[in-house]
DOLUM-218777 format. One record per atom (N, C-alpha, C): residue number from 1; residue in one letter; x negated, y, z negated. Coordinates in steps of 0.001 Angstrom, whole numbers, plus 500000, padded with zeros to 6 digits. Atoms other than C-alpha are relative to their C-alpha. Layout:
+-----+------+--------+--------+--------+
: seq : type :     c1 :     c2 :     c3 :
+-----+------+--------+--------+--------+
: NUM :    a :      X :      Y :      Z :
...
+-----+------+--------+--------+--------+
END
This chain:
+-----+------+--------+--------+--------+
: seq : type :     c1 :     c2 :     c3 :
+-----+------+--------+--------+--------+
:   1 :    x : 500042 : 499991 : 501445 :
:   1 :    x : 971949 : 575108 : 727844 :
:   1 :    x : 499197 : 501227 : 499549 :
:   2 :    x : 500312 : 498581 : 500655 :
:   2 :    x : 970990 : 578404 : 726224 :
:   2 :    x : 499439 : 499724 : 499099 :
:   3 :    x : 501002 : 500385 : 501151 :
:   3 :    x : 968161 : 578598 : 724002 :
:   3 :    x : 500403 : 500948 : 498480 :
:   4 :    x : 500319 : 499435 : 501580 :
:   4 :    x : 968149 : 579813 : 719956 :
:   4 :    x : 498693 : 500920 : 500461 :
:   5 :    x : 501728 : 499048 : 500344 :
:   5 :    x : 965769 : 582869 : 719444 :
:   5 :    x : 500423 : 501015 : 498914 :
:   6 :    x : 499712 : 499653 : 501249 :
:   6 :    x : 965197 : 584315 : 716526 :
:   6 :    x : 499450 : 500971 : 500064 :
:   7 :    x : 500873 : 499028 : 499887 :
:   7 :    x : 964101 : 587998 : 716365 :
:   7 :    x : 499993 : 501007 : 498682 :
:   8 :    x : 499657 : 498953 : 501507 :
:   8 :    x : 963398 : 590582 : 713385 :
:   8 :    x : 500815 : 500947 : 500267 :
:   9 :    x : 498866 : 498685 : 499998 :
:   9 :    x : 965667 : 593216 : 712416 :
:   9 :    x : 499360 : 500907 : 499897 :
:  10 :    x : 500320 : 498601 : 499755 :
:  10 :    x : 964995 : 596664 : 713017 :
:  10 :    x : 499778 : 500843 : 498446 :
:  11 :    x : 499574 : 499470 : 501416 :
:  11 :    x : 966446 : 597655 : 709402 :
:  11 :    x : 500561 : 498739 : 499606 :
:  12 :    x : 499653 : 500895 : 501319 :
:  12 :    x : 966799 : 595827 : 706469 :
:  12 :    x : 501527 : 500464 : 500153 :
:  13 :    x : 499371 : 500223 : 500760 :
:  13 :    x : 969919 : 594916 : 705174 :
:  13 :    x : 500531 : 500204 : 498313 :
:  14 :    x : 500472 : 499475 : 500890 :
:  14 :    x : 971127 : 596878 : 702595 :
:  14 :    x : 501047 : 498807 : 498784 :
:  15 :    x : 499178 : 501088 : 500321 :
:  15 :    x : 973834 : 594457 : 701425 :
:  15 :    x : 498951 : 498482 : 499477 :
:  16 :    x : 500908 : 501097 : 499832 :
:  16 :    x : 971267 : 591406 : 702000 :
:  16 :    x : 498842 : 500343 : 498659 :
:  17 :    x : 500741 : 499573 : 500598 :
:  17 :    x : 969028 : 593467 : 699821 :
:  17 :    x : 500223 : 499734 : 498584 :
:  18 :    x : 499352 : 500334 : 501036 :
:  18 :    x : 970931 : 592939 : 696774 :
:  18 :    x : 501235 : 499212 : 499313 :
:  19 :    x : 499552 : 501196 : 500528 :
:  19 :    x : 972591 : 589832 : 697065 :
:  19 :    x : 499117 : 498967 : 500199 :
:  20 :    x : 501046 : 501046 : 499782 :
:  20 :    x : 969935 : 587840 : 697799 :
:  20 :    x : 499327 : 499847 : 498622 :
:  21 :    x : 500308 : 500209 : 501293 :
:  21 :    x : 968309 : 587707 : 694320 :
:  21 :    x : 501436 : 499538 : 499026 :
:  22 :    x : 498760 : 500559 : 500966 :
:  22 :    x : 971852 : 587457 : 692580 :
:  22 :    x : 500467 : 498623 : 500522 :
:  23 :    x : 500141 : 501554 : 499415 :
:  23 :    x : 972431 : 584227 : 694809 :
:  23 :    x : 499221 : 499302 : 499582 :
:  24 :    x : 500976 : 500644 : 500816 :
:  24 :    x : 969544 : 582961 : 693825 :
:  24 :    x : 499712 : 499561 : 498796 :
:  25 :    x : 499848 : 500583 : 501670 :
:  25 :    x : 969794 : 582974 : 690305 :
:  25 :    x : 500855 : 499450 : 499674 :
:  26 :    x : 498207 : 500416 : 500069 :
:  26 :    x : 973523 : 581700 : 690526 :
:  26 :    x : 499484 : 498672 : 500237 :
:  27 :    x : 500128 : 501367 : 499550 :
:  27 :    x : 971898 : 578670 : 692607 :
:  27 :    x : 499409 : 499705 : 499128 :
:  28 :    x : 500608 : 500332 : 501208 :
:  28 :    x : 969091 : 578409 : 689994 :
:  28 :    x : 500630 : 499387 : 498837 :
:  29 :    x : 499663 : 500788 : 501961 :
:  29 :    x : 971338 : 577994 : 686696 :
:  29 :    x : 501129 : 498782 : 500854 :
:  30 :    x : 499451 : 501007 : 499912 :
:  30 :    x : 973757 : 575942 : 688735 :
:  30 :    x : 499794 : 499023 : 500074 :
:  31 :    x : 500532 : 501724 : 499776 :
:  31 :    x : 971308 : 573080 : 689875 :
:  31 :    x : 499361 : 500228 : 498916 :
:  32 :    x : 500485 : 499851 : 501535 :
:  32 :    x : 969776 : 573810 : 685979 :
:  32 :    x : 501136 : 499073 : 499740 :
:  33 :    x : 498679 : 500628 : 500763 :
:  33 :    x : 973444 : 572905 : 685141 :
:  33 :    x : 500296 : 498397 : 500305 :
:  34 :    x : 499983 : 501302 : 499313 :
:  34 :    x : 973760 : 569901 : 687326 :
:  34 :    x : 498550 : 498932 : 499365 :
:  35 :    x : 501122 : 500842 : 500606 :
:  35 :    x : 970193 : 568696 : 686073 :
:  35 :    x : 500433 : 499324 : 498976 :
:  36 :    x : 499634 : 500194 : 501436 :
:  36 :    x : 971314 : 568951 : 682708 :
:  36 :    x : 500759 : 498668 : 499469 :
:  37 :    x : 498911 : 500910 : 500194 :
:  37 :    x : 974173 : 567332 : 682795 :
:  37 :    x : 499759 : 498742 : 500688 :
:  38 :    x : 500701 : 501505 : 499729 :
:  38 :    x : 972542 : 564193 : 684535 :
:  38 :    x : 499191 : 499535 : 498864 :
:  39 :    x : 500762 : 500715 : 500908 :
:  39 :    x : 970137 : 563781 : 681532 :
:  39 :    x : 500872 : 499883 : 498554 :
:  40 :    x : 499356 : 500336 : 501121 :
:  40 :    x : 973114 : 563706 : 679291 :
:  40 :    x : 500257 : 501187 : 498977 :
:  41 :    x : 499983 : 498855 : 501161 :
:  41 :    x : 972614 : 567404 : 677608 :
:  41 :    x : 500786 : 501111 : 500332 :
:  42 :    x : 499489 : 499108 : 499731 :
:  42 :    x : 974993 : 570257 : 677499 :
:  42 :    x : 499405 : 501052 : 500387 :
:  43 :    x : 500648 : 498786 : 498824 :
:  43 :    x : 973871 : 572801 : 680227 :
:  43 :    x : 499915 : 501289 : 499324 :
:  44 :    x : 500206 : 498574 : 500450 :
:  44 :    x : 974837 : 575710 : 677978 :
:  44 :    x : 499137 : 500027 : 498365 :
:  45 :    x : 500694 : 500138 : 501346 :
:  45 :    x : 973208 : 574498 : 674585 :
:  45 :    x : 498328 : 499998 : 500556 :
:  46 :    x : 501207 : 500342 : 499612 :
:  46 :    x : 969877 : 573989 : 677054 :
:  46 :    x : 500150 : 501468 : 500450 :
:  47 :    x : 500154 : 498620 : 500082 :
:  47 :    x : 970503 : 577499 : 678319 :
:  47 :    x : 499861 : 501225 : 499025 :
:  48 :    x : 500063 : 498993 : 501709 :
:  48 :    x : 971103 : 579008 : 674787 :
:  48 :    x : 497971 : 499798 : 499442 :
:  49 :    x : 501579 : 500018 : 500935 :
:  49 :    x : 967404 : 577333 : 673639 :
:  49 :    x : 498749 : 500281 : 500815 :
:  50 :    x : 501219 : 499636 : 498787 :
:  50 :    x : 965447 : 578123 : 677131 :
:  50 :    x : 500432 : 501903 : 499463 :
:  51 :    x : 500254 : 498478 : 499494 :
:  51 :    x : 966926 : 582169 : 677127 :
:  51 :    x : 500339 : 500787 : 498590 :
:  52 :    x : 499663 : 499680 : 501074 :
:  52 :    x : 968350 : 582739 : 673767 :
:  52 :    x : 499488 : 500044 : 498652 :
:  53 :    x : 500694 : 500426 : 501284 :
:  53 :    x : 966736 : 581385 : 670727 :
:  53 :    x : 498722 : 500079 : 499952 :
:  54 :    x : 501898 : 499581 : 500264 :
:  54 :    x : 962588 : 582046 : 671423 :
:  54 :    x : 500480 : 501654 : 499564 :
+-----+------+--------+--------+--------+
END
């Protein structure tokens, strides 16, 4: 059975470099969206008054 090993990379990822934040925020508003919409409130009327309206 062959073991897992995990080692650093030499060089960054330049790809990795700039999807990794845009993923992130994608996952962010989506489980936002999913929240939302469990407590009964439209995901984009709660996004309009969190990023829009202050």
């Amino acid at each position: 059975m062959s073991r897992l090993r995990v080692e650093p990379r030499v060089t960054e990822s330049a790809i990795a470099q700039y999807l990794v934040p845009v993923v992130a925020i994608a996952l962010t508003l989506l489980s936002g969206s999913i929240l939302f919409s469990f407590l009964g409130k439209t995901p984009s009327a709660v996004l309009y008054t969190f990023l829009i309206e202050p």
